[in-house]
ROGULUM-439528 format. One record per residue: x, y, z of N, C-alpha, C, O in turn. Coordinates in steps of 0.05 Angstrom, whole numbers, plus 5000, padded with zeros to 4 digits. Last residue first. Layout:
BEGIN
  neast  nnorth   nup  caeast  canorth  caup  ceast  cnorth   cup  oeast  onorth   oup
      X       Y     Z       X        Y     Z      X       Y     Z      X       Y     Z
...
% end
This chain:
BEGIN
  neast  nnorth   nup  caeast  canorth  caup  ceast  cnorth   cup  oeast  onorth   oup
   4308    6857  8054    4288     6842  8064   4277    6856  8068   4254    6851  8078
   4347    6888  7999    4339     6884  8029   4307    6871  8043   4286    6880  8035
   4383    6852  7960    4352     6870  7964   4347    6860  7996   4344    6840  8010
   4432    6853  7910    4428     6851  7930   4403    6859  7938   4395    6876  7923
   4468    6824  7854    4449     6841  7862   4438    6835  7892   4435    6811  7898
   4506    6783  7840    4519     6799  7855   4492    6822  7864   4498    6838  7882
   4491    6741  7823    4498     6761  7807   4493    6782  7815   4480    6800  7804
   4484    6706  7867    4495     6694  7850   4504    6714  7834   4527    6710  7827
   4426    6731  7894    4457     6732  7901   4482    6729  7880   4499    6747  7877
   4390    6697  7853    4400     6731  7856   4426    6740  7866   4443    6752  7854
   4385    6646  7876    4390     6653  7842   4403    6690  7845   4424    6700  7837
   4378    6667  7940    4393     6651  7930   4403    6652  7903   4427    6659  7901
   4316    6685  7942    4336     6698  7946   4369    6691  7934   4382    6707  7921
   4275    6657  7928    4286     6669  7907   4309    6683  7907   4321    6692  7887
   4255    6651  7974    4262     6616  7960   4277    6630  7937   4293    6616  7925
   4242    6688  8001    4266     6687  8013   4276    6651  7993   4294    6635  7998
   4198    6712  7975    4212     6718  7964   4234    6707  7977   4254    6715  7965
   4154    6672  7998    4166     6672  7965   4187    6690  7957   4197    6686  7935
   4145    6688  8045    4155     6658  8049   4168    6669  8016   4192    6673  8014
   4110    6729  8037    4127     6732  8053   4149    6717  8046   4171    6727  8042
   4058    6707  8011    4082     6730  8002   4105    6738  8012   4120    6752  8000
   4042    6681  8050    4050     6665  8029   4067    6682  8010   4086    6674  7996
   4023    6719  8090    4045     6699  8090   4054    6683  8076   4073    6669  8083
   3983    6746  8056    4002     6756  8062   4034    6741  8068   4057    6745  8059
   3946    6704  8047    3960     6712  8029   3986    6729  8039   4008    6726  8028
   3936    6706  8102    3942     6679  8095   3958    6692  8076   3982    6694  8081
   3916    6756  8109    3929     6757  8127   3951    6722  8118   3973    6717  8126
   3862    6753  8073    3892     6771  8077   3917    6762  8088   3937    6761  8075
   3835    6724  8108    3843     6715  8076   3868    6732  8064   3888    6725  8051
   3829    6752  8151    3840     6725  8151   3849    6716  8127   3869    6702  8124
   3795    6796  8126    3833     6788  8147   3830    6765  8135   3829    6761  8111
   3751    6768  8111    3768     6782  8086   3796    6784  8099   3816    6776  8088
   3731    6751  8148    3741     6728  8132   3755    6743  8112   3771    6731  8096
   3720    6800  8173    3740     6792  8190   3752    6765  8170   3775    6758  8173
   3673    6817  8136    3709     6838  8147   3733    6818  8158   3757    6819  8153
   3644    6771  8109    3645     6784  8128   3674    6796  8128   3694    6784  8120
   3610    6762  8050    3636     6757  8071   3640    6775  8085   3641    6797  8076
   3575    6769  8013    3569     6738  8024   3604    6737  8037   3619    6718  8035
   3577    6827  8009    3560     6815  8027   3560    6793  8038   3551    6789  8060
   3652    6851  8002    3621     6844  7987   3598    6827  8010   3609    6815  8029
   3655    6916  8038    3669     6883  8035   3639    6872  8024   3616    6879  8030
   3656    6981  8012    3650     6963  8022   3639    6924  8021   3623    6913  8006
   3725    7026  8004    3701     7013  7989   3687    6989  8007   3704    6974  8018
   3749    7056  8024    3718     7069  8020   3703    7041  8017   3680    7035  8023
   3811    7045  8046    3795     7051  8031   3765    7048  8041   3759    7040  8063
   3871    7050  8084    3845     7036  8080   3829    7049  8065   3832    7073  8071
   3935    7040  8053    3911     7053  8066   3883    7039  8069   3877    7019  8056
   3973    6976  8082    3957     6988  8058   3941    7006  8068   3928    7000  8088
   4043    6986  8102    4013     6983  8101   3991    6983  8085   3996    7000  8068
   4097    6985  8070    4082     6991  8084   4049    6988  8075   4036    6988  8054
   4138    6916  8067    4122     6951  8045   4105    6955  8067   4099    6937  8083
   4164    6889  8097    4164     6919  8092   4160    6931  8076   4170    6952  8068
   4139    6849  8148    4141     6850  8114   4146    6888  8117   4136    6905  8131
   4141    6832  8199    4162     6838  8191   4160    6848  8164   4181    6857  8156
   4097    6804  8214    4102     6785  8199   4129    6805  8194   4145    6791  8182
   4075    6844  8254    4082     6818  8260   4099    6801  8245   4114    6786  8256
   4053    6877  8207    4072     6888  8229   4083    6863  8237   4104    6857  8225
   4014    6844  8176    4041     6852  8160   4059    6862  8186   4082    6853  8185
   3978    6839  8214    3994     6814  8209   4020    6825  8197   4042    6819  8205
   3958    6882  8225    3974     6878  8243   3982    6858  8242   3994    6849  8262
   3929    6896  8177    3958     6910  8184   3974    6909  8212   3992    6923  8221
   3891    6857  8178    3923     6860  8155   3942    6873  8160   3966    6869  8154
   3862    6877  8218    3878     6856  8224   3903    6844  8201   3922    6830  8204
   3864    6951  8214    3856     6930  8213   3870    6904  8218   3894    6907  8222
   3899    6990  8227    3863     6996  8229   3854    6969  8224   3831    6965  8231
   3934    7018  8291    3920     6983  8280   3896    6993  8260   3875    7003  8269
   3965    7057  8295    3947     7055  8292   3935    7037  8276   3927    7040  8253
   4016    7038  8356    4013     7048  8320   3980    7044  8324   3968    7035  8343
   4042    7021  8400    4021     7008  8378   4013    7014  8359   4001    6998  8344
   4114    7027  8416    4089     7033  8406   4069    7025  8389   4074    7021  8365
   4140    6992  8471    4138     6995  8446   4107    7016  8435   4085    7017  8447
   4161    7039  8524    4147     7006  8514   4142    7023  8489   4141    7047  8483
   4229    7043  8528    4209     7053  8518   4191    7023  8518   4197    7000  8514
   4275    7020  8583    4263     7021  8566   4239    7029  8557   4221    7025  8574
   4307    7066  8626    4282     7060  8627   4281    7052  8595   4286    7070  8579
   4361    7052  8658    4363     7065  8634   4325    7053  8633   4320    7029  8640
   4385    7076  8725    4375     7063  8709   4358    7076  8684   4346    7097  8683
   4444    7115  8737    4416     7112  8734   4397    7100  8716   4393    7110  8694
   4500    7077  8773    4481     7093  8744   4452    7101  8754   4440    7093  8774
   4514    7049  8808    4516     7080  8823   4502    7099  8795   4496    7123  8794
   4509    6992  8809    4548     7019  8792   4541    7042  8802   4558    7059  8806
   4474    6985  8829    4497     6972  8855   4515    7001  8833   4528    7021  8840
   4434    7001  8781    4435     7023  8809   4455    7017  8826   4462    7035  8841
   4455    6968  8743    4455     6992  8741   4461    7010  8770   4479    7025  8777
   4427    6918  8769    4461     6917  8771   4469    6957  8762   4486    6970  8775
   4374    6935  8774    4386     6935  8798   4414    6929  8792   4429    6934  8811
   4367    6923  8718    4363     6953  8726   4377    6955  8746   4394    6973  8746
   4375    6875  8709    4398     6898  8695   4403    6924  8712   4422    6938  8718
   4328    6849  8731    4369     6857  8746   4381    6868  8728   4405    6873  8734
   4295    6866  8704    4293     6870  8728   4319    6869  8737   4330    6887  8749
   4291    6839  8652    4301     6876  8649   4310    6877  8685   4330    6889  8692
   4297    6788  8672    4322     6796  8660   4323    6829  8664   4342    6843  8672
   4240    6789  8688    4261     6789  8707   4291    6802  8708   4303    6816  8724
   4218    6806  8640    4218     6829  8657   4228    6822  8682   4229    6840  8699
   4230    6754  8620    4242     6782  8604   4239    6805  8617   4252    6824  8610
   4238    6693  8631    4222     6716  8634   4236    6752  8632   4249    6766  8647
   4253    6656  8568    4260     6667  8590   4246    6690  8605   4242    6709  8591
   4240    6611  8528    4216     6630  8537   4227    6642  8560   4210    6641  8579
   4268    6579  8511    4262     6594  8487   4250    6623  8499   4249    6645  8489
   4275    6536  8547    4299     6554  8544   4288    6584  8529   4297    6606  8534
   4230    6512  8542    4222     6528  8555   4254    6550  8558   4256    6573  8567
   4210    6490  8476    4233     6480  8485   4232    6514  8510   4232    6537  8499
   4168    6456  8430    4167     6478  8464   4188    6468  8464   4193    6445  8456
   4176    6471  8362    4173     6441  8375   4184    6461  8409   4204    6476  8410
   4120    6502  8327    4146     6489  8337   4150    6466  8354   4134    6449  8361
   4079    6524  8282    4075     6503  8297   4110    6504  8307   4125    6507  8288
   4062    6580  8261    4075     6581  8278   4076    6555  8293   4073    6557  8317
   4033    6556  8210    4052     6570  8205   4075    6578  8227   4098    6581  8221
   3989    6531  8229    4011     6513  8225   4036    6528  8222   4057    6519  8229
   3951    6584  8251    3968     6563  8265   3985    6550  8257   4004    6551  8272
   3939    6592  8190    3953     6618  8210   3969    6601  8222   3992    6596  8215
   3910    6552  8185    3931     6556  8170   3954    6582  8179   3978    6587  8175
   3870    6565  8218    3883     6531  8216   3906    6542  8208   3924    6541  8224
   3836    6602  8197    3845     6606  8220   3874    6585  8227   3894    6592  8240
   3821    6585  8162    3838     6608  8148   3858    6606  8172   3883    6607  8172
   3790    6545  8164    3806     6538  8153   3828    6557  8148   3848    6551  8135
   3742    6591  8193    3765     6565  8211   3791    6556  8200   3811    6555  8213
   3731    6607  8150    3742     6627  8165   3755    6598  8177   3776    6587  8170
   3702    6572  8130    3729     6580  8105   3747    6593  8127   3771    6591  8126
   3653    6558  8168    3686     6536  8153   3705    6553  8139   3728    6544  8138
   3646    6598  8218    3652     6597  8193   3669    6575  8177   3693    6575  8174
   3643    6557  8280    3641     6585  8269   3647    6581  8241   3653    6558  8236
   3578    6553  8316    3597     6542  8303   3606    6561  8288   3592    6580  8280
   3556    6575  8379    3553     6575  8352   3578    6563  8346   3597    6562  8361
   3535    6590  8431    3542     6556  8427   3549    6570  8393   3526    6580  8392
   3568    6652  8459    3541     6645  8444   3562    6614  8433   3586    6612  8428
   3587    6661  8529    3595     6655  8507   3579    6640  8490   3572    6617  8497
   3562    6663  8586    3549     6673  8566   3560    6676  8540   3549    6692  8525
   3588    6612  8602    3562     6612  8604   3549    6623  8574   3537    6613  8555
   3638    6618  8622    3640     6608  8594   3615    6610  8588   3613    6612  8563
   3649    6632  8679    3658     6653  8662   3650    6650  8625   3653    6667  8608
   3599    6595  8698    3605     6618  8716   3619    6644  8695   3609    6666  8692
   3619    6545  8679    3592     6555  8671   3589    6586  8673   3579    6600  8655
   3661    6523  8692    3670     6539  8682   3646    6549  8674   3650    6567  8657
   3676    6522  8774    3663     6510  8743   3660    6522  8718   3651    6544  8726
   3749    6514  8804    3725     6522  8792   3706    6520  8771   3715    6516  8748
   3764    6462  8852    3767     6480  8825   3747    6499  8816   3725    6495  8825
   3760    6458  8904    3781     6476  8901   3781    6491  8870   3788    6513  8862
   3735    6410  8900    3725     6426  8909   3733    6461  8906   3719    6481  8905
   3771    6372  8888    3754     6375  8867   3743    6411  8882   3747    6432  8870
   3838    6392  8903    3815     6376  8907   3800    6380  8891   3809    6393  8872
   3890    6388  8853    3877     6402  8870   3848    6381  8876   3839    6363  8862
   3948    6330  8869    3921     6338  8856   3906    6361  8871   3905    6360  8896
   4023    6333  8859    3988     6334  8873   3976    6338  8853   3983    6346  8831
   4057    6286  8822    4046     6317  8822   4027    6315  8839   4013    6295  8838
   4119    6253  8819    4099     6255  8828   4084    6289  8822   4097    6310  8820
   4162    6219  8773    4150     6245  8770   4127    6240  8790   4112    6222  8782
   4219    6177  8790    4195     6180  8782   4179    6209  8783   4189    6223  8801
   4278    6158  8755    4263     6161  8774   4228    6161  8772   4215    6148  8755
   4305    6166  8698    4309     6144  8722   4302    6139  8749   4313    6124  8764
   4253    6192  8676    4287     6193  8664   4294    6165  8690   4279    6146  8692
   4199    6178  8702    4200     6206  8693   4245    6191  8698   4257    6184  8719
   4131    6149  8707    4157     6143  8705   4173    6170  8696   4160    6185  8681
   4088    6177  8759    4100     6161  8740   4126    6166  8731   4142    6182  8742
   4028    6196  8801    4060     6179  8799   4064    6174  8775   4044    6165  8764
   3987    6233  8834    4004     6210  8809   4026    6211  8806   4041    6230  8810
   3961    6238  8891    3983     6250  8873   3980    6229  8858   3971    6207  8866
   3916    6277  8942    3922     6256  8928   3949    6265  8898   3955    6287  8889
   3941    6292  9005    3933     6301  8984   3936    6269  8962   3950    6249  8964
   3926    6308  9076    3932     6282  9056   3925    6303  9026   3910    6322  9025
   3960    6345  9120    3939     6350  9097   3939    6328  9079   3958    6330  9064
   4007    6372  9147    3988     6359  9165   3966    6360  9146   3949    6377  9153
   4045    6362  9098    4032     6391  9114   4014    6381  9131   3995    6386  9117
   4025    6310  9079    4045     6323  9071   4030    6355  9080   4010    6366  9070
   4006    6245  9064    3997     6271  9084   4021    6284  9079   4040    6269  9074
   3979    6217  8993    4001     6222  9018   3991    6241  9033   3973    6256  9026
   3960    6165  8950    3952     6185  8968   3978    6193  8998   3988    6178  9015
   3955    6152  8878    3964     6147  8904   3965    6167  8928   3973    6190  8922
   3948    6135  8815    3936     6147  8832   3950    6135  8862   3954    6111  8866
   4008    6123  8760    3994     6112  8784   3974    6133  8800   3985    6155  8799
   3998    6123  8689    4004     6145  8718   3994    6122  8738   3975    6106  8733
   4025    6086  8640    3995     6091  8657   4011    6110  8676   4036    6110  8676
   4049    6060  8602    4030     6084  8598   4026    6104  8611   4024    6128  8605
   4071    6013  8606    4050     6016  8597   4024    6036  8591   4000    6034  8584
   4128    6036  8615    4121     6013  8584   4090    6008  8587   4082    5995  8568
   4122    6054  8658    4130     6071  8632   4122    6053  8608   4111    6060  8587
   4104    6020  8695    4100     6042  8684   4094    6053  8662   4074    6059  8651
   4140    5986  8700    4125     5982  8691   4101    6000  8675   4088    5998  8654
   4191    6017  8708    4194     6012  8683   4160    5993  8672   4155    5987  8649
   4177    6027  8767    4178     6047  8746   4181    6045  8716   4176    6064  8700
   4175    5982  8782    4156     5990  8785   4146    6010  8758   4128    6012  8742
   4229    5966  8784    4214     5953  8762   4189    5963  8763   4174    5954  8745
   4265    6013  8810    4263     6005  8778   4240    5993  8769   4229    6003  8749
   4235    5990  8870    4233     6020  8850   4231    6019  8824   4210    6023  8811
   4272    5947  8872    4234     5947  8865   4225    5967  8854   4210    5968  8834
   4316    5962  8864    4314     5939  8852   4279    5943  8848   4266    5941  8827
   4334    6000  8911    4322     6009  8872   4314    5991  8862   4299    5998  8844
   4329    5990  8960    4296     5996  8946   4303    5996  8923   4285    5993  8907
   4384    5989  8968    4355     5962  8982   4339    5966  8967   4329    5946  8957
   4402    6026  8971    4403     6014  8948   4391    5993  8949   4388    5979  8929
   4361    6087  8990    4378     6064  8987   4384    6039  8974   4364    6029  8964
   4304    6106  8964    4307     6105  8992   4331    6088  8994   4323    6066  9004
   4290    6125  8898    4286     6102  8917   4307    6111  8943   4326    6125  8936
   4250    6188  8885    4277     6171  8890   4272    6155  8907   4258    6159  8927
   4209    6232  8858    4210     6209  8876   4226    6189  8870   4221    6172  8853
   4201    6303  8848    4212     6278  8843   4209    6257  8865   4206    6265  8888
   4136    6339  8839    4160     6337  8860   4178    6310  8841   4166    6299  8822
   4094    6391  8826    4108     6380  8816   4129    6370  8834   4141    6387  8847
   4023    6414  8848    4056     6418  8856   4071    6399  8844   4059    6378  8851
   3977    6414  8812    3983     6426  8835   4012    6421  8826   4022    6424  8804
   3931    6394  8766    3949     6385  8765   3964    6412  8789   3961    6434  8778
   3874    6399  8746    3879     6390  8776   3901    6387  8785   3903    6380  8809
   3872    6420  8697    3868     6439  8722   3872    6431  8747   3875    6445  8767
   3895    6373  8662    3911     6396  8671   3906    6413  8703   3921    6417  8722
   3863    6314  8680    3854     6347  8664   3882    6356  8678   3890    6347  8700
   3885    6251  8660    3882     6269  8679   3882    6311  8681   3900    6327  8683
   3895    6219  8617    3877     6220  8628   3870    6234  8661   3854    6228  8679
   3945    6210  8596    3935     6242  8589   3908    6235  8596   3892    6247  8582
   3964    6163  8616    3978     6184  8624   3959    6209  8618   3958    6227  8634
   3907    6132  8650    3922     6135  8627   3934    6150  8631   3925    6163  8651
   3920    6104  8712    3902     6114  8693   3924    6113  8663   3945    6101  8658
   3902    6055  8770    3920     6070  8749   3908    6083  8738   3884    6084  8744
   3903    6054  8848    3897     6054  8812   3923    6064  8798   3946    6072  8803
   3927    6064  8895    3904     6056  8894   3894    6038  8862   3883    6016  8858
   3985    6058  8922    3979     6058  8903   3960    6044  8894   3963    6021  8886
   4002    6097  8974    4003     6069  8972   3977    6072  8943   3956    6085  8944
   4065    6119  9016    4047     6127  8977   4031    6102  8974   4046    6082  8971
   4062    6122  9075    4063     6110  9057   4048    6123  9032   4026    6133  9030
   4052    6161  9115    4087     6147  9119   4077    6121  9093   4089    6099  9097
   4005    6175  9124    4023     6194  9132   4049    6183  9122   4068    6198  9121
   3967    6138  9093    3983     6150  9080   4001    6171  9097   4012    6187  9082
   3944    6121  9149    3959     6101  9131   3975    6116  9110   3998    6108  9108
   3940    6182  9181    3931     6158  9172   3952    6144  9158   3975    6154  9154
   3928    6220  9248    3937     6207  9223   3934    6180  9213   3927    6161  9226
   3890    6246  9281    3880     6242  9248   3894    6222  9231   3886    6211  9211
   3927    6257  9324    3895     6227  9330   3891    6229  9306   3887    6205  9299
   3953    6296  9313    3966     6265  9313   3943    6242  9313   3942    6219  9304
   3915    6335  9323    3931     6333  9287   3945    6304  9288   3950    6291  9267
   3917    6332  9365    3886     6328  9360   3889    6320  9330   3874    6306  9316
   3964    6352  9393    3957     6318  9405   3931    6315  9377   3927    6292  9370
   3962    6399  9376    3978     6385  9363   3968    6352  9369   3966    6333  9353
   3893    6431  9378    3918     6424  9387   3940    6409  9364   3936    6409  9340
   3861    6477  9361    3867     6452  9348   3892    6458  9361   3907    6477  9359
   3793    6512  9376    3827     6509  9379   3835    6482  9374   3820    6464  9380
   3749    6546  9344    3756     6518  9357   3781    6519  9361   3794    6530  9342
   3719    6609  9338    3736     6598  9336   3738    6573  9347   3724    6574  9367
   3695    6658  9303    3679     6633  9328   3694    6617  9316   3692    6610  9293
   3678    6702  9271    3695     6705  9299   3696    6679  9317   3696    6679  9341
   3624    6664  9246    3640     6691  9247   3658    6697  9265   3644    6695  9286
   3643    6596  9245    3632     6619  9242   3650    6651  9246   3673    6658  9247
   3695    6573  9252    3669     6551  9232   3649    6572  9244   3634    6559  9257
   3756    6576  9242    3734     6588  9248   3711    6576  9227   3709    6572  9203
   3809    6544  9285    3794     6539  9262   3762    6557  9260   3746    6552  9278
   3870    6555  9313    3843     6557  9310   3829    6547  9280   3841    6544  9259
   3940    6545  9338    3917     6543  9314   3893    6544  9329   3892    6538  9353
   3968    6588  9380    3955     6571  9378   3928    6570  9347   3911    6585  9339
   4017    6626  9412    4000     6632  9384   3995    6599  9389   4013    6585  9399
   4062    6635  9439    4034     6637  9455   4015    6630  9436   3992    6628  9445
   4106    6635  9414    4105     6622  9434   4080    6614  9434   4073    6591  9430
   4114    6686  9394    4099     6673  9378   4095    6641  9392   4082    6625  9380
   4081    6746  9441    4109     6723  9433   4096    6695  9416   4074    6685  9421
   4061    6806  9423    4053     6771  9431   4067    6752  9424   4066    6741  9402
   4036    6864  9421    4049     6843  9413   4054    6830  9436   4052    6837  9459
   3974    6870  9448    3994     6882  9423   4005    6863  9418   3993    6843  9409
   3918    6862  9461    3948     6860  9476   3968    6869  9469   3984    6876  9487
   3877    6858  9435    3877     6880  9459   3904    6877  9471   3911    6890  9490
   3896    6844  9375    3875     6875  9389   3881    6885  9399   3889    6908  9397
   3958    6821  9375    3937     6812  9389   3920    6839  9390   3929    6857  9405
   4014    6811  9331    4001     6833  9345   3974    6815  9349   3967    6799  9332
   4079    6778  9315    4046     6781  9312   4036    6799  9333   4049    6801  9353
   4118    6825  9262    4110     6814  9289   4085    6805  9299   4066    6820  9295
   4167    6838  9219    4128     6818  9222   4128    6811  9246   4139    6790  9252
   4213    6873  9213    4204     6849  9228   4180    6853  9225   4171    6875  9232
   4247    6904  9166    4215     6913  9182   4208    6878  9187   4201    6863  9170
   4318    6929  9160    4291     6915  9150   4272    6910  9168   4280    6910  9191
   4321    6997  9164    4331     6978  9173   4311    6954  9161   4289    6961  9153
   4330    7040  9133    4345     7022  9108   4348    6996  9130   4364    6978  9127
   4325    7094  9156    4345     7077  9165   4362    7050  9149   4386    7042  9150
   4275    7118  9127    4310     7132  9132   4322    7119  9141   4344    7128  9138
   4244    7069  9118    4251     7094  9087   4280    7099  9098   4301    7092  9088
   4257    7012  9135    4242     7037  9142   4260    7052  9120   4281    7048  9110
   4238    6953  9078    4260     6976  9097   4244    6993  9110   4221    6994  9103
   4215    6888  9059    4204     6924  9064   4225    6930  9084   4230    6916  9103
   4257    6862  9001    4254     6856  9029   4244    6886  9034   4253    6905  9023
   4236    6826  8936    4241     6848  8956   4235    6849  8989   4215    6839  9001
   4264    6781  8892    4243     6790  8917   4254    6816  8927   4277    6824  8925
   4270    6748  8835    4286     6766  8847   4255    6773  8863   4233    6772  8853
   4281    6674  8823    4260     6693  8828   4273    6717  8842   4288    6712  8861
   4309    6627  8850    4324     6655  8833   4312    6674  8834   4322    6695  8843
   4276    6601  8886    4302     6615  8896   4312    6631  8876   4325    6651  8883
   4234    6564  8869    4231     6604  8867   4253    6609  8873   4257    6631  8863
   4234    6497  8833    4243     6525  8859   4247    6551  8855   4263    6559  8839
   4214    6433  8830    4220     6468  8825   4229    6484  8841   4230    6480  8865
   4206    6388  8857    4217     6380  8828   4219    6416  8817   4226    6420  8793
   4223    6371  8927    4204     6383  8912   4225    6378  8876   4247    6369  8873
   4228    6298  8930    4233     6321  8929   4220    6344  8914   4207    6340  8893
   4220    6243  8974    4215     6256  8954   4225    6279  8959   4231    6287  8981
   4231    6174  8976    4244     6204  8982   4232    6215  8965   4230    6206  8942
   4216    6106  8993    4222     6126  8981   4224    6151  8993   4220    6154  9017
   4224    6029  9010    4230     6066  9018   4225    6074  8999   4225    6058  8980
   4169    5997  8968    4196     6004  8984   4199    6026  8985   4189    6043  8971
   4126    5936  8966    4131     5962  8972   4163    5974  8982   4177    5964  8999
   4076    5889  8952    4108     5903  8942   4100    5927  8946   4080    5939  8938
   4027    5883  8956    4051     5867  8975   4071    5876  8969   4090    5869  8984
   3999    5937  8931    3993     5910  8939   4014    5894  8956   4011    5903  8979
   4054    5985  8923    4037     5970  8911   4031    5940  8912   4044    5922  8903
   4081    6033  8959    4070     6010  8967   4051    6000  8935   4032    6014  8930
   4140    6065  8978    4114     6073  8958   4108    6035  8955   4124    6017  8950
   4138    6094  9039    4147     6068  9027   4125    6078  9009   4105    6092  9013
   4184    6154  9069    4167     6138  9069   4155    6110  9048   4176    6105  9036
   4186    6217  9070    4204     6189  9070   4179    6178  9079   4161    6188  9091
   4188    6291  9040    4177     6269  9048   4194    6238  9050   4213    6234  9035
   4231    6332  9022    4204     6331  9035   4183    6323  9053   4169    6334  9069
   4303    6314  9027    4271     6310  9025   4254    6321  9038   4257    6324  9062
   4353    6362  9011    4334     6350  9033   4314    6343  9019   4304    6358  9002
   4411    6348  8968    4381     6358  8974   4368    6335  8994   4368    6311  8995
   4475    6363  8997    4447     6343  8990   4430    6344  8989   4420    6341  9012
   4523    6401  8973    4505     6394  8994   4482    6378  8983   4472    6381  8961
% end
């Protein structure tokens, strides 16, 4: 079956413009949901709209409002959503450019694809898109989509193109509000450098195969359990043990198996703080880690064996 578009209409730059289609670029359909039952019947529970004084109310009768006070409503027709529309209802028309990583993350909304409109359009499509790509840039461009213009970028994305909304500005939040009372200080060079080196150790290359959601997966085991008529098997959450310090929760992490070190009496010299003594730990520790698996190899060889 053929995916339906979202949207049709011409993506326009200055005198060159042609059909396009768009599509959403994600989708919740695997996502596992729940439908509300009555407890003893197991029938499923219709949403009906209910009115105060009338009860229920054929959805027939239901009319948008807009409340620009308390209880104080305007009614919005459909004739009143047609007098708004504009040049972008039925065209992408392409204001600017930018740089590709010149647009913050936070504004970045809904992900869709954009396909040329028949074989009339790929010819302009292509070259739009390959201008694109060979120079960088995202297009800015504006569409109505939900009776709502939103602004989107555009760019080149495998043989098509990548559009995303933008949240409005208004919509975002400022970060003064949660980041405020975080103290301006710079923090320790040796400690930063300790900190650096933690990081390179886990640098990879994102591949989102890597990252499946794991309480979906437990989530249909459980429910293929209950269709066999079992009783679902409850995994244990893990236990946290008694962290006393950040060495001993690198060595847990890191897998190493001597156990822990007790903690002792004695107190960390003055010109270093507890936490640059982790960190300095916690580096050495991984460098102890890494050394014995380069030595593993010569050993094998004569037949001696040591468990990791």
């Amino acid at each position: 079956m053929a995916a339906r578009a979202s949207w049709k209409g011409y993506l326009k730059l200055s005198l060159v413009s042609c059909p396009v289609k768009l599509f959403p670029a994600t989708s919740a359909s695997e996502r596992i949901t729940f439908n509300q039952l009555h407890k003893d019947t197991h029938n499923r529970i219709n949403m009906k709209p209910v009115d105060p004084e009338l009860g229920l109310v054929e959805r027939s009768d239901l009319v948008k409002g807009y409340e620009y006070e308390d209880k104080q409503y305007v009614i919005i027709e459909e004739s009143d959503l047609e007098a708004v529309r504009i040049e972008s209802s039925h065209t992408l028309n392409i204001e600017a450019f930018v740089d590709e990583d010149a647009v913050d993350p936070i504004y970045q909304d809904a992900p869709y694809y954009l396909a040329p409109d028949g074989a009339m359009a790929e010819e302009t499509f292509a070259v739009l898109r390959e201008a694109m790509r060979q120079s960088g840039k995202l297009a800015i461009a504006r569409l109505v989509m939900t009776s709502r213009e939103r602004v989107v970028t555009i760019g080149a994305r495998d043989k098509g193109m990548f559009v995303c909304t933008l949240r409005n500005p208004n919509e975002v939040r400022g970060t003064a509000e949660y980041f405020g009372s975080i103290p301006d200080a710079k923090p320790d060079k040796e400690m930063l450098e300790l900190a650096e080196k933690l990081i390179e150790q886990k640098v990879t290359t994102f591949d989102p195969r890597n990252y499946e959601d794991r309480y979906e997966i437990a989530l249909m085991a459980m429910i293929k359990e209950k269709l066999k008529g079992h009783k679902p098997i409850i995994a244990a959450a893990p236990e946290r043990g008694n962290v006393i310090n950040l060495m001993d929760a690198l060595k847990a992490s890191l897998g190493q198996s001597k156990p822990a070190a007790k903690s002792k009496s004695k107190v960390a010299p003055p010109a270093e703080s507890a936490a640059k003594l982790s960190l300095k730990a916690a580096v050495e520790a991984s460098k102890a880690v890494a050394k014995p698996a380069a030595k593993a190899a010569p050993k094998a060889a004569t037949g001696s064996k040591k468990k990791a």
